[in-house]
N, C-alpha and C positions, 0 to 999 in steps of 0.2 A: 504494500500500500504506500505510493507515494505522495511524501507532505509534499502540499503547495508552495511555493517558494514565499508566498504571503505570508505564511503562518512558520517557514523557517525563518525568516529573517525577523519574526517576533518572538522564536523562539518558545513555540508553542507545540506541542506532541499533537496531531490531529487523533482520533479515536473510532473505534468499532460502534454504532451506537445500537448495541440490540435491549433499548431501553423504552423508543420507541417516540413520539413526536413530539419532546419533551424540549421547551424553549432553552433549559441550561445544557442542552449537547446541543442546538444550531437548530432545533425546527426539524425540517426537513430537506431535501436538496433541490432547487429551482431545477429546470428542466431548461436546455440551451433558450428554446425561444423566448420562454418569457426574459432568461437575460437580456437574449437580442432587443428585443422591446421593450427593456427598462433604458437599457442604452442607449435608441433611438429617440424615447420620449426625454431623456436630459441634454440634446443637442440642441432645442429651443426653448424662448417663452412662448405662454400662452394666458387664456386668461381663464385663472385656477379655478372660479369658481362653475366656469361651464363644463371644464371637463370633470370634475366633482359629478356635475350634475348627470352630465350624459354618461361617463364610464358606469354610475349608479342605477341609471335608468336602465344599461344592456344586463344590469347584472339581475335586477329586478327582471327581466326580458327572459334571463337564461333561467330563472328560479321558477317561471308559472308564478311572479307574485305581484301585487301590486302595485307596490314601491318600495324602494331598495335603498342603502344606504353605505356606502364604500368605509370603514373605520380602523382607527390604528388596532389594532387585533382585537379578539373579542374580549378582552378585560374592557376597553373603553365603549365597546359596542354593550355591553351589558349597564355601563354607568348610565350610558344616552338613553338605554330602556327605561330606568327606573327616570333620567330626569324628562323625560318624553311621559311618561304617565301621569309625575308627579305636574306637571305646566295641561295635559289635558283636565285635571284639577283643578287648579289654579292657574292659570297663564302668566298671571301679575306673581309667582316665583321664580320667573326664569331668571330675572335680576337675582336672586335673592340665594340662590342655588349656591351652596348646600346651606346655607345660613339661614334657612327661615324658619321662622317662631312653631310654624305647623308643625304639627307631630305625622308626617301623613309617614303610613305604613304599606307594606309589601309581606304577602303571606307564603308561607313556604313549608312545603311538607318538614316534619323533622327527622323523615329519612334522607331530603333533599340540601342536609346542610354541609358546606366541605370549603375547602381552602381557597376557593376561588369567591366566595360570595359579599364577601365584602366589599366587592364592586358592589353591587346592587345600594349597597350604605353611604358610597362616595359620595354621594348629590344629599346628606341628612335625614334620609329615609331610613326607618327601623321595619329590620325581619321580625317577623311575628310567626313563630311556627303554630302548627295545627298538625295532630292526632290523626284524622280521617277526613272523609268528607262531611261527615257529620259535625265536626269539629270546627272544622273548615269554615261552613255556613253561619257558627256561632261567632265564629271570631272576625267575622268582616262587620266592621261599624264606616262612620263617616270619613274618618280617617285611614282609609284602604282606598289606596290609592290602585293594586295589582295584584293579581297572586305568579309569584314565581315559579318556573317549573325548568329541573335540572335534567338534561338526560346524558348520563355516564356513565364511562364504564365501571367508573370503580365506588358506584352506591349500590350496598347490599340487598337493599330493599327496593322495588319499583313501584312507583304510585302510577294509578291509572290514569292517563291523560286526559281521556272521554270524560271521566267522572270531575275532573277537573275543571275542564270548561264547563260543562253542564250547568255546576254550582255559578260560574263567571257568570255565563250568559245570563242565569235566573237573577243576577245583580249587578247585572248589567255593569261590570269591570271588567278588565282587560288582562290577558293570560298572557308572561312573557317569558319567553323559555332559552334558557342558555344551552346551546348544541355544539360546543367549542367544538371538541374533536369528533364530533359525530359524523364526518364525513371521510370516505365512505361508509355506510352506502349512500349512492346517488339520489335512493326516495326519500332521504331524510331534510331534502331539499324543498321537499312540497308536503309530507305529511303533512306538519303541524299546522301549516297556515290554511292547509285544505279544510283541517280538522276544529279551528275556529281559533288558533294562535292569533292573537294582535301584531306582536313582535318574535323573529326570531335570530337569534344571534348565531354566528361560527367565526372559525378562528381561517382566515387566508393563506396560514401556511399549512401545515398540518400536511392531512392526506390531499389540498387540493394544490397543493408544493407551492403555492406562490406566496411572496416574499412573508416570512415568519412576524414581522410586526406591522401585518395585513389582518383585519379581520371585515364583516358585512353583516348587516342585520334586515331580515326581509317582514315585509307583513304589511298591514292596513297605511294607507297612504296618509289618515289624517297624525299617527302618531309617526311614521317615518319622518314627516314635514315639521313636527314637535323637537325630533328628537337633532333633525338640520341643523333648527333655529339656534339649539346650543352647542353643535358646532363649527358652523359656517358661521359668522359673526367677526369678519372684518371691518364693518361700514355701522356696527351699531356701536352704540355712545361707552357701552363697558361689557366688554367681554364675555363668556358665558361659561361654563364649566368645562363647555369641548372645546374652548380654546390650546389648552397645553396638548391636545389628543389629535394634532397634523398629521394627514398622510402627505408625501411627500408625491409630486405628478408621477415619478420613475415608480412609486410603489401602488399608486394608482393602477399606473397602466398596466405593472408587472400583473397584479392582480385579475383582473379582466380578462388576460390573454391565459394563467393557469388556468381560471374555472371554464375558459372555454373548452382547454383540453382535457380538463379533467372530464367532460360531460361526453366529451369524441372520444375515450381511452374505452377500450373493453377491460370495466371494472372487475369482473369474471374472471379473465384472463391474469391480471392482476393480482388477485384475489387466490388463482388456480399456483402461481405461482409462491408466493408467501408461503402456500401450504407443502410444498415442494420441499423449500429447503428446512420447513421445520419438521415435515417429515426424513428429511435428508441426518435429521442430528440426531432426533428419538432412536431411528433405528440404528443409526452405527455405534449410539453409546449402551442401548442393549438393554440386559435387565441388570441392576446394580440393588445388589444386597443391600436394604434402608434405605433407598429413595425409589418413588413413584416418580416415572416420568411418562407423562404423555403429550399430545397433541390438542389444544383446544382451541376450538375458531368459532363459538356463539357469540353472536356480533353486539348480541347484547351486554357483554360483561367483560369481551376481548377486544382490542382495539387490530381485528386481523390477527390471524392462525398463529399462535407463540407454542414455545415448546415451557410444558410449565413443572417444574421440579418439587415434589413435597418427598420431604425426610422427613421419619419417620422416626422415632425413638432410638428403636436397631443401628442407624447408622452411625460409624463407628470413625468415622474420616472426620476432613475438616468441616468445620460448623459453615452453615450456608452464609454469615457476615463475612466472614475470616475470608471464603472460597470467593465473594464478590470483592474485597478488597486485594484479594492476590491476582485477580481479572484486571485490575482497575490498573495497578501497579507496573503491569506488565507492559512487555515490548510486543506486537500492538496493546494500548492500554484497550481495553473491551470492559463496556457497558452493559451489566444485564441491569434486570427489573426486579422488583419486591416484592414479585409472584402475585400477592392479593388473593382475593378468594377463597383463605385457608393454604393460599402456596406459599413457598418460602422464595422461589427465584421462578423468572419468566424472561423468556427471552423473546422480545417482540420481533416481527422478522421486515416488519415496514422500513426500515431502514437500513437493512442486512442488502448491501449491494453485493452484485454474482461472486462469489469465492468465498466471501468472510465468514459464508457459512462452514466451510471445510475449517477455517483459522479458528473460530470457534471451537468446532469440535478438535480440533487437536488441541489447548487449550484443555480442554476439561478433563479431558481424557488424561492427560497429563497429571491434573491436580486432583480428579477422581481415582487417578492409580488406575487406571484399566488397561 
């Protein structure tokens, strides 16, 4: 694997990332064209706030939605949701954001709370969790501004979606759901807003590889145009909360041209492949006395086919902390995952470019003794 000359002369070890589209190993890997087309789009001016508007519109075009919103990845796509609800509330907050006296709230299952949701908080808004849907319907008063809905891989429990809006619609608020890494698959692009989503958020790098501090948020035109106003906000008198949250034209346009390919790629294909090489490591490491290894690819709790490791009491080798810190160490340094699910190690394979599956397995093999 050869380092970049960029990242030698920074003196930087590049890495194996079978961790999976996690922004502290680089995202994911852009695909030539969209570089080509970040490149092209930095060789002039233009006037930012059209192509904002129009690169937004095709992406809305490309989703089946009804307007679209281009944002620095989806941490700041999820802030503009909540302050997009909170100004169809109040309008006269958008100044005010996050500083206003209102207590307005956002509801959120309490199986749906994790390390990302404190965006939803950025703009002064408080999480309010809720038990069920029974629950749910008790705990909206005047001050619910939205109910939140998280779909990920790594929440134990799944709250039902339908049942989710149903409760919205009967109170007439607005369902906003964070789908960072939820892509692929491709119909996770139209479920929700089909299914009566307001807003939905994703992250622009991830699986749709364009540029990692890219993200987009789709759904009903009157809170898209809410969630603009805070932040396009050049020409008004003070600022708004999306002011510090800039996409830059090159990451614009980079944007636009991945999710084109991402939607022309045979995901399948894709998809067919991942499973390949993580079948490629199961079966040459074999059956190993105190560890269960297998292959798991349910899209709903795997982000793509990973090879996933549980040890087991019996096992008598090195502890699976020790075995990912001597992976880390090494010469390639290789990244695995923290299993989840009751696993101790997982090796996601989205990012496993042709060979490093073989460098992996030797590697292990190595430090499994086999």
């Amino acid at each position: 694997m050869q380092t970049p000359d960029i990242y030698k002369n920074l003196n930087i070890k590049t890495v194996i990332n079978g961790k999976s589209w996690v922004t502290n190993l680089g995202g994911s890997l852009m695909k030539p064209e969209v570089l080509d087309a970040m490149s092209q789009s930095s060789s002039a001016f233009i006037n930012y706030e059209e192509l904002h508007k129009k690169c937004s519109d095709q992406i809305a075009k490309l989703c089946q939605a009804e307007s679209a919103l281009i944002t620095s990845g989806c941490a700041s796509a999820i802030v503009l949701m909540s302050a997009s609800v909170i100004c169809k509330k109040d309008i006269s907050a958008i100044d005010k954001i996050p500083n206003q006296k209102e207590k307005f709230q956002i509801l959120i299952s309490k199986h749906h709370r994790n390390h990302y949701d404190t965006s939803f908080e950025a703009t002064g808004a408080k999480l309010i969790e809720y038990e069920d849907p029974i629950d749910l319907s008790k705990k909206i008063n005047k001050y619910t501004v939205a109910i939140a809905y998280v779909e990920a891989t790594f929440l134990e429990k799944k709250v039902d979606f339908n049942e989710v809006v149903e409760v919205a619609d009967l109170n007439e608020i607005p369902v906003i759901v964070d789908a960072s890494a939820k892509l692929p698959p491709i119909e996770n692009l139209y479920k929700f807003t089909k299914a009566g989503a307001s807003l939905v958020s994703f992250s622009g790098g991830k699986g749709v590889r364009g540029p990692q501090n890219t993200g987009f948020m789709i759904g009903k035109k009157e809170y898209i145009d809410l969630a603009r106003k805070n932040l396009i906000c050049f020409d008004d008198v003070k600022a708004k909360i999306g002011r510090p949250m800039k996409v830059s034209k090159e990451c614009i346009v980079g944007l636009v041209t991945a999710l084109k390919i991402f939607l022309d790629t045979d995901q399948a294909a894709v998809w067919a492949e991942w499973k390949r090489k993580a079948n490629y490591i199961m079966m040459q490491l074999g059956q190993i006395d105190g560890i269960k290894i297998v292959v798991e690819d349910e899209s709903t709790i795997r982000e793509g086919p990973q090879v996933i490791f549980y040890f087991s009491e019996d096992w008598k080798g090195m502890p699976p902390d020790e075995l990912k810190k001597n992976l880390e160490s090494g010469n390639p340094s290789i990244y695995l995952g923290d299993g989840g699910y009751g696993a101790d190690i997982n090796i996601s394979m989205v990012n496993i470019r042709d060979g490093e599956e073989k460098i992996i397995l030797e590697k292990l093999k190595e430090l499994l003794i086999i």
